[in-house]
C-alpha positions as CSV (number, residue, x, y, z in Angstrom):
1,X,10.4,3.7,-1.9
2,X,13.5,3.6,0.1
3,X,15.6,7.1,0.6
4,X,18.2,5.2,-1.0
5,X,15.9,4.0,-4.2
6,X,14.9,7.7,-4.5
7,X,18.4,9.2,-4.2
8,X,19.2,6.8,-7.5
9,X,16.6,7.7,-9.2
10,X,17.4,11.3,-9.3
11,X,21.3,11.1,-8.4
12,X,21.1,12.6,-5.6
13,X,22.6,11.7,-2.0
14,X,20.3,9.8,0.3
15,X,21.0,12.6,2.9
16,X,19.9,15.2,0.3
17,X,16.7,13.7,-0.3
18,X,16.2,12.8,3.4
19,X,16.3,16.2,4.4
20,X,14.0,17.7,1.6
21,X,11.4,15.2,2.4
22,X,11.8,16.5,6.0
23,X,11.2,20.0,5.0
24,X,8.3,19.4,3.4
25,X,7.3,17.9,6.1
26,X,8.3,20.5,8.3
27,X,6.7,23.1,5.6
28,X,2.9,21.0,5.8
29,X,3.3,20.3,1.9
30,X,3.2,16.6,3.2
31,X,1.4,16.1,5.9
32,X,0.5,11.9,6.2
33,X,2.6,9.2,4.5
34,X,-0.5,7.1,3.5
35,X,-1.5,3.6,2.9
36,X,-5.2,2.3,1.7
37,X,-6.2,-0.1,-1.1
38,X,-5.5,-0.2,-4.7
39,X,-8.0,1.4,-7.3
40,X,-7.4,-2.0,-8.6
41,X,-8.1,-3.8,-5.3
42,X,-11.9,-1.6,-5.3
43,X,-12.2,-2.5,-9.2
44,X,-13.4,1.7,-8.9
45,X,-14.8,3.8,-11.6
46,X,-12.7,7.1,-11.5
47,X,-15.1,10.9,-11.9
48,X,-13.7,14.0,-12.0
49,X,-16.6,17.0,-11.3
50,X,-15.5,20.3,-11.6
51,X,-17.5,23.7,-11.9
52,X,-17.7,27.5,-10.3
53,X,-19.1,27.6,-6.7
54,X,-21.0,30.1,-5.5
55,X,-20.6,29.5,-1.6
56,X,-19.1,32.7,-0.1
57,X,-15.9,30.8,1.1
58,X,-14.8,27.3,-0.5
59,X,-13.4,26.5,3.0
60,X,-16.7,26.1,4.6
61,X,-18.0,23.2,2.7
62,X,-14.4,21.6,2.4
63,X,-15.1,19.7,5.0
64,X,-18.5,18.6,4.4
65,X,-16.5,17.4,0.8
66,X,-13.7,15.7,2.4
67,X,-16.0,13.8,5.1
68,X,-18.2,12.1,2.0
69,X,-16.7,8.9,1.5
70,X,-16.3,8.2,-2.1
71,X,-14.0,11.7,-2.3
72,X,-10.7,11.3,-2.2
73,X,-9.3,15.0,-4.2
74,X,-10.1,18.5,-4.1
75,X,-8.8,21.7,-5.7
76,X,-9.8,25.7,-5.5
77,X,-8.5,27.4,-8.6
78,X,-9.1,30.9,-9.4
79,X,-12.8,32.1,-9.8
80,X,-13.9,29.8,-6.9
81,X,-13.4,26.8,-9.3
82,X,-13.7,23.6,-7.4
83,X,-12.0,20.3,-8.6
84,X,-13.5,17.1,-7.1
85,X,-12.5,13.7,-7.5
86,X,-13.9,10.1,-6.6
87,X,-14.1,7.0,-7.0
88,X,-17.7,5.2,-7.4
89,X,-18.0,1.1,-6.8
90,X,-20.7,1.3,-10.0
91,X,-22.0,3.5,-12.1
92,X,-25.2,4.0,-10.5
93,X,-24.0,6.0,-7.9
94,X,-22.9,8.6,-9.9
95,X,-26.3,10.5,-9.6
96,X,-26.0,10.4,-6.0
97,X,-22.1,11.8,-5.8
98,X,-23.1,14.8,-8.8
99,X,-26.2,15.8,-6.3
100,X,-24.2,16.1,-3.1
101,X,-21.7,18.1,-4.7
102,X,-24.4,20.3,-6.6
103,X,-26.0,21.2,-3.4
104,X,-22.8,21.3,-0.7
105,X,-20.8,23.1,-3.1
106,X,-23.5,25.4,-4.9
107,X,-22.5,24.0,-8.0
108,X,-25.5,24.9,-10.2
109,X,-23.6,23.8,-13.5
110,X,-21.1,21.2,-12.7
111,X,-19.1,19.6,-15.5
112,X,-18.9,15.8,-14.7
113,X,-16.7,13.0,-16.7
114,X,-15.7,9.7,-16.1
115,X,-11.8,10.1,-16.3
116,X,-9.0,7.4,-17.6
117,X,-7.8,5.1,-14.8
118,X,-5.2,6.6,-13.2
119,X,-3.5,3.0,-13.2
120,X,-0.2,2.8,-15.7
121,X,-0.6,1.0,-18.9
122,X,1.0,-1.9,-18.2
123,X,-1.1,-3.0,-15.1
124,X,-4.2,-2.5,-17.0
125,X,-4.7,-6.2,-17.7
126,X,-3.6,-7.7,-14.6
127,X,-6.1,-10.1,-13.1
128,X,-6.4,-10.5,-9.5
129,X,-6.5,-14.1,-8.6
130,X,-6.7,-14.2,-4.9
131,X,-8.9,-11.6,-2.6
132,X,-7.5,-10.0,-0.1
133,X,-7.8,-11.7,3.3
134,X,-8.9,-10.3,6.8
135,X,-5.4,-9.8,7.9
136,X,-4.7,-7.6,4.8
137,X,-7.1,-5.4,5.5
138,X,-5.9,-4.8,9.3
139,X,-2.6,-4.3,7.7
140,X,-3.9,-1.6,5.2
141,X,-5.6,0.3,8.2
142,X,-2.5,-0.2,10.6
143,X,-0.2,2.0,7.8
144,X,-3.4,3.9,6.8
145,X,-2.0,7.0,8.7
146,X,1.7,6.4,8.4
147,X,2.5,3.8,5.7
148,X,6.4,4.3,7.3
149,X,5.6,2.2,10.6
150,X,8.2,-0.4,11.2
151,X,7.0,-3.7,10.2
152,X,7.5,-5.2,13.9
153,X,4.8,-2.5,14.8
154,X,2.4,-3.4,12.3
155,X,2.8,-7.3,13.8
156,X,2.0,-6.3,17.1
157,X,-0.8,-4.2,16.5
158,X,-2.2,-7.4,14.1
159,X,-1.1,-9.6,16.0
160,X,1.0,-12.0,13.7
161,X,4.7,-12.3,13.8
162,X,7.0,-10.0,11.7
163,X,7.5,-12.6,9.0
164,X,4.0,-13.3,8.8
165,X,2.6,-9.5,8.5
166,X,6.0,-8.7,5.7
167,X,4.8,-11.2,3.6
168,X,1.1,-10.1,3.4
169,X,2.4,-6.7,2.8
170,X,5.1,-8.0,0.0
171,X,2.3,-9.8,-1.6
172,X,-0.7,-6.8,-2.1
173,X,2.6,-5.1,-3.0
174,X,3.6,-7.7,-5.8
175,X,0.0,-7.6,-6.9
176,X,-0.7,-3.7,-6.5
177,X,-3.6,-4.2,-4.3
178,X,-2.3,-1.4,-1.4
179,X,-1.2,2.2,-2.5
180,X,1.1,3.7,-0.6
181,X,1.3,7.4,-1.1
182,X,1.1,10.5,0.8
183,X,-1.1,12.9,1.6
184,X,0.3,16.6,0.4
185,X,-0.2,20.1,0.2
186,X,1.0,22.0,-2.6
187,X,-0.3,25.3,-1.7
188,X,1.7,25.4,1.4
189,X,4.4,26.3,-0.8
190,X,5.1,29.1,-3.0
191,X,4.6,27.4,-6.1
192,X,1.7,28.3,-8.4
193,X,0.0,25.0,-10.3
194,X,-1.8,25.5,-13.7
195,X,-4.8,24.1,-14.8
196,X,-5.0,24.2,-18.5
197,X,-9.1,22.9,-19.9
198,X,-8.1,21.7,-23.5
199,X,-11.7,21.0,-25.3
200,X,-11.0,19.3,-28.7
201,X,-13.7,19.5,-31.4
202,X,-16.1,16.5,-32.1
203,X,-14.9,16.2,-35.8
204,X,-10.8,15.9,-34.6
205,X,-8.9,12.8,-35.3
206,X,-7.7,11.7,-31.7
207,X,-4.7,13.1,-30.6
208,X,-1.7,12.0,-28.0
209,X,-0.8,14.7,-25.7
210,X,2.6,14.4,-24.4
């Protein structure tokens, strides 16, 4: 989104919301303005593992985590709790993914689930009637590290004209095959984020938490 499609949004001034997006910046709560392809685009299975570690320091294996490549999300909570997320490409690899993160993490008990999709009800039914060409993907990894490169940039490194590389990008946009999102930091800041577990009993009607 444009500064100016944000400051609408939340009625503020586009200089207002330019300058606190700089300061988080500037703070490390975001740190890379990201682009990579759409849950949609890998047709991905969502799992959330989470469970107490018993390494000495979560840091240590953070990166061994982050380096595996179906990980995309991590958390430390209180009591050396350790949130992971991924995406698998099927179901059978799901053995695989709990195993690594039982051993790196020493995560003798680790609760796993497959999760909701993270994609908004009303995209659940789209079908994807075209695959994305060679050409997309070099655009995906030209924004992969800054998704807020000038289009003529992206051209050149691609090598297509300007007109050429905006209408690949308006079409995975149109079709929600790239996400474009950032990578951020909340604990840079002194906010504190909750984590509440809510189990619900086997016997209870279903319920809509809003």
């Amino acid at each position: 989104m444009s500064y100016r499609e944000i400051a609408e949004k939340m009625d503020l001034s586009i200089t207002a919301v330019h300058n606190r997006i700089q300061i988080l910046v500037d703070m490390g709560v975001i740190r890379k303005f990201t682009a990579s392809l759409s849950i949609i685009a890998q047709n991905a299975i969502h799992i959330l593992i989470y469970g107490v570690s018993k390494v000495i320091s979560i840091n240590n294996v953070k990166a061994k985590l982050e380096n595996h490549g179906n990980i995309y999300w991590l958390a430390v909570a209180g009591g050396n709790t350790l949130y992971v997320g991924a995406y698998l490409r099927n179901i059978a690899e799901l053995d695989a993914l709990v195993k690594f993160v039982r051993e790196t993490a020493e995560m003798p008990e680790p609760t796993v689930g497959l999760t909701g999709s993270p994609i908004p009800a009303a995209l659940k039914n789209i079908q994807i009637k075209t695959a994305l060409c060679e050409l997309d993907y070099k655009i995906i990894r030209s924004l992969k590290e800054n998704s807020r490169k000038p289009i003529s940039n992206v051209a050149d490194e691609v090598g297509v004209s300007v007109k050429t590389a905006r209408r690949r990008l308006d079409y995975m946009r149109k079709n929600f095959l790239i996400q474009l999102s950032i990578e951020w930091y909340p604990d840079e800041s002194n906010d504190i984020i909750s984590i509440f577990h809510i189990r619900f009993r086997t016997e209870s009607p279903p319920t809509r938490l809003t």
